[in-house]
N, C-alpha and C positions, 0 to 999 in steps of 0.2 A: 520428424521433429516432435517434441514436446515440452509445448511453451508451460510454463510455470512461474509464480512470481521467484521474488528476489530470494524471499527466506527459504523458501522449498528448493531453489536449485544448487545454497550453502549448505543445505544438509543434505540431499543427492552426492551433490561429491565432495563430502564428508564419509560419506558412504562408501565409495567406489565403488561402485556397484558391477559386477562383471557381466550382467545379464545386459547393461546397458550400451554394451559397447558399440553394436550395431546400430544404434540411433543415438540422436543431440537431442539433452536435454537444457534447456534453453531461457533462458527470461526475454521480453519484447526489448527493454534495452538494449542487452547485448547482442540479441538476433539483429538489430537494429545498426550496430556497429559492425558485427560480422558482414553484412550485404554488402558499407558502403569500403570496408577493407579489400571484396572482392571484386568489388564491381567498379569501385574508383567514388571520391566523392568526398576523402576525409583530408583533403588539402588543406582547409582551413585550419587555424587554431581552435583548438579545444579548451577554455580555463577550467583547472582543476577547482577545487572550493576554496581554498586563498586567492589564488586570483578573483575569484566572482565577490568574496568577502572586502577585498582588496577596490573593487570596484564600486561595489556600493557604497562602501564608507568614504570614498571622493568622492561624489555624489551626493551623499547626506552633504559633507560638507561645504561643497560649493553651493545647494540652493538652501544652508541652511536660514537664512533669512525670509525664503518662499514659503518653510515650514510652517504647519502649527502644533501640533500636537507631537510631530516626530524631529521638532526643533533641536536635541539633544542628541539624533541618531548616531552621530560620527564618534562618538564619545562609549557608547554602549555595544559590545562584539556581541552579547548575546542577544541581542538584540534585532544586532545585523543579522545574526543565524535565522532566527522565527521569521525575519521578512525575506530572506531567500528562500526558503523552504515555502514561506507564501508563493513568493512567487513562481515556484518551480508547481505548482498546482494550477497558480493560472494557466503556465503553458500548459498541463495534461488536459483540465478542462475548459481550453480553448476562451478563457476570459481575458477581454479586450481592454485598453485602458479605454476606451469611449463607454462597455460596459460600467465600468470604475465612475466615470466621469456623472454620465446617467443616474447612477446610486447618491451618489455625494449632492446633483443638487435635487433631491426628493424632496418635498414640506417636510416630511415623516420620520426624513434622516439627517436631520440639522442637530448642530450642539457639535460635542464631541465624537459624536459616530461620523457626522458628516467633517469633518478638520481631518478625522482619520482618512476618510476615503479623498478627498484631498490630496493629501500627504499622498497616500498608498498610489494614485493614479498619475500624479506628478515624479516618484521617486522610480514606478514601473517604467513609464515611456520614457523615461531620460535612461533606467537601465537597459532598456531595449534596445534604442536608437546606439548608445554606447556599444554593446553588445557587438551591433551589425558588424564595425567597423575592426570589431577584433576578432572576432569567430562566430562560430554554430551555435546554439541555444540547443538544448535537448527536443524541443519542438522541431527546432528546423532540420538537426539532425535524422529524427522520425519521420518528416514531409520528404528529405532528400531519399533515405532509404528505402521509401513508399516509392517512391518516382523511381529509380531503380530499380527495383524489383519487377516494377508494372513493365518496364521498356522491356527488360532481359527476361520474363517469364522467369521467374528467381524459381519458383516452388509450383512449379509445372510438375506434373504426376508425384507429388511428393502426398504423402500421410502423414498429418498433423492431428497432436493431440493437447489440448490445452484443460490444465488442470489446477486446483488451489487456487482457482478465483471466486469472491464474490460477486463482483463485478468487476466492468471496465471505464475506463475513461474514453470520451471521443476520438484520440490518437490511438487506442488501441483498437477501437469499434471501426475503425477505416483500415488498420493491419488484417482484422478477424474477414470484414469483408474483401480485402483483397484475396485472402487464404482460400474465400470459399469460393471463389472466381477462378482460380490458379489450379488448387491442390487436387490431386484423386478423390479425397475424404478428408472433414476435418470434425475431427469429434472435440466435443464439450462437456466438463463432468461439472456437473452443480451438486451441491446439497440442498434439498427442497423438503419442504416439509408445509404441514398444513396451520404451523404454530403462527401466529401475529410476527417473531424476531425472524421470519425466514421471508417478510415481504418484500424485502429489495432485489432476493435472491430469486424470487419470482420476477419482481420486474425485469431484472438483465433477461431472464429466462425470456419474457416475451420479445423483449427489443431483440433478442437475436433469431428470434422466430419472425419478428418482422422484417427485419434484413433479408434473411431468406424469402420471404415470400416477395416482395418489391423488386428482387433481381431472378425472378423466376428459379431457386434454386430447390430442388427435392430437398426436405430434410425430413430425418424419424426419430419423432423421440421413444427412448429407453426405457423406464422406470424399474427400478430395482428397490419401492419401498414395499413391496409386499414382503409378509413372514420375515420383517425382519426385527431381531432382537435388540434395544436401547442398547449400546455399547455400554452403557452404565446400568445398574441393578439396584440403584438408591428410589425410595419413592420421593424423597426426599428433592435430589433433581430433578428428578420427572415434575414434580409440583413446585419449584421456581422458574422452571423452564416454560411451564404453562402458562405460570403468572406474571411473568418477567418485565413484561409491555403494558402489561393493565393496571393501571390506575386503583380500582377500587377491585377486593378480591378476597377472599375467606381467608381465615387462620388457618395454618397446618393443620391438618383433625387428631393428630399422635402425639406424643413426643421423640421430638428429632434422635436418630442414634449417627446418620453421619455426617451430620454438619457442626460444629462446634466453633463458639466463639471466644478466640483467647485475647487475653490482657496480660500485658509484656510492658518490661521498666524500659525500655527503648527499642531500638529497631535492632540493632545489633541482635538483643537476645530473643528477638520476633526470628531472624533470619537464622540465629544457631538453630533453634526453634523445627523451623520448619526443613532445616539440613537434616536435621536426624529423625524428622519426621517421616522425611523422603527414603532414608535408607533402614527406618523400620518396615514402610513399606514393598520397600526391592527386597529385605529378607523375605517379606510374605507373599513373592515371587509375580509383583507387577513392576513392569519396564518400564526402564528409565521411562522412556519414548511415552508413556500415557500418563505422564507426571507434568503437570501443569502449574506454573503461580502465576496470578495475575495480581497486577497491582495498577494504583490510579497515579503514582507519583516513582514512573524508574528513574528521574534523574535523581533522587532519592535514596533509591535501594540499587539501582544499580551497580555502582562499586560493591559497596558491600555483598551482593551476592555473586559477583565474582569472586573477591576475596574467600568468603563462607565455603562456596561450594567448590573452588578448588582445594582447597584444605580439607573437606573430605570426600574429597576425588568424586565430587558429581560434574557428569557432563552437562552441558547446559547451554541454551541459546537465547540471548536476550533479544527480543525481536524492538528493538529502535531504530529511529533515523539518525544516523551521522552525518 
């Protein structure tokens, strides 16, 4: 197997990759549904995100009197979306409505923060308790499939490889330790570096070095930063990347040749913009695939660089949550 997140296993097989055929490549979710499809366990109801949408918003509605600050919820869909998606983070990391409860009455977090947590910790345990009585939550699905696997030895002498993570969540760090109980080998690739934005990636790095050592398991680490070349050749990079996390820090010492800042009558002609930017580039014989835009607002540009970029035929992946 090789676990990967969501977006890397959409462009895997996008790819179809022929090399891959002898092994699954995989995400924890759906590895997570594959075990209880073989093993038995998916008898419950599952709601899609209308139903869960559908749930909440009768919910808002019945205690909307209990409400304070989310008094209005039944009335507002997108609204309903940001606190599902909350709450589908609780479940990953394991946050309790008694946590909830704990924060809300704090001296520290009174006023409107605390009305919020409130609200949040009363609308969570009613969705929860609701929940039980119709199906699986993503969490319990995870807990059943963990159960599962442990009974039936799922991934006894298997090789496992998990890649395109920064980190994990709890439910996944209870998968990763089952793996290393279970499997022949299970390798882990990180990006590590000695830069201040690569400190979390360091952190996972320990905690799974910890894991190992508390369940007696041999592990070796790799390093493959020596003699290795920046994938980029700008100093330009190299010196935001250095300074990226610091607070106080020198002016560039040059003048920049590849970083440029434009100004655009709208977004529309920001987005032609950077369409035809992209395939001055691909003439100058760099791949799609090392072509990146970020931005701080995709519910924003998102259409529009659908629209843009298939009209001149660039491939494209917008990494959001739906």
């Amino acid at each position: 197997y090789a676990l990967v997140t969501e977006r890397t296993l959409l462009h895997m097989e996008s790819m179809k990759n022929r090399a891959l055929l002898q092994d699954e490549v995989i995400s924890f979710k759906r590895l997570s549904h594959r075990i209880l499809s073989r093993l038995g366990g998916l008898v419950k109801t599952h709601l899609d995100d209308s139903g869960k949408m559908m749930l909440l918003t009768q919910i808002a509605y019945t205690h909307r009197d209990s409400l304070h600050y989310y008094r209005d919820l039944h009335t507002q869909s997108w609204q309903i979306n940001r606190i599902l998606s909350l709450f589908a983070e609780f479940e990953k990391y394991a946050v309790g409505t008694v946590t909830l409860q704990e924060l809300a009455e704090r001296e520290d977090l009174q006023g409107t923060l605390g009305d919020k947590l409130q609200d949040l910790q009363l609308l969570y345990r009613t969705y929860r308790d609701s929940f039980k009585q119709i199906g699986l939550t993503e969490s319990e699905l995870f807990h059943l499939a963990l159960q599962k696997a442990k009974e039936h030895g799922y991934f006894k002498n298997s090789s496992v490889w998990i890649d395109s993570f920064t980190g994990f969540t709890k439910l996944e760090r209870e998968f990763i330790l089952l793996l290393m109980k279970q499997c022949k080998d299970v390798t882990v690739t990180l990006t590590l570096d000695d830069e201040p934005i690569f400190e979390s990636i360091q952190s996972t790095y320990k905690i799974l070095v910890r894991m190992a050592l508390e369940q007696n398991i041999a592990y070796e680490t790799i390093s493959f930063n020596e003699n290795i070349v920046p994938y980029y050749h700008s100093p330009e990079l190299q010196f935001l990347e250095h300074s990226y996390t610091k607070f106080h820090t020198d002016s560039y010492p040059d003048i920049p040749e590849n970083v440029h800042i434009m100004e655009h009558g709208n977004v529309f002609e920001e987005i032609t913009w950077i369409a035809q930017s992209i395939l001055q580039r691909r003439c100058d014989g760099v791949p799609f695939g090392k072509i990146a835009v970020s931005t701080r607002h995709p519910e924003e540009y998102g259409a529009l660089i659908e629209a843009v970029f298939s009209y001149y035929q660039i491939p494209y992946f917008i990494d959001t949550r739906r």
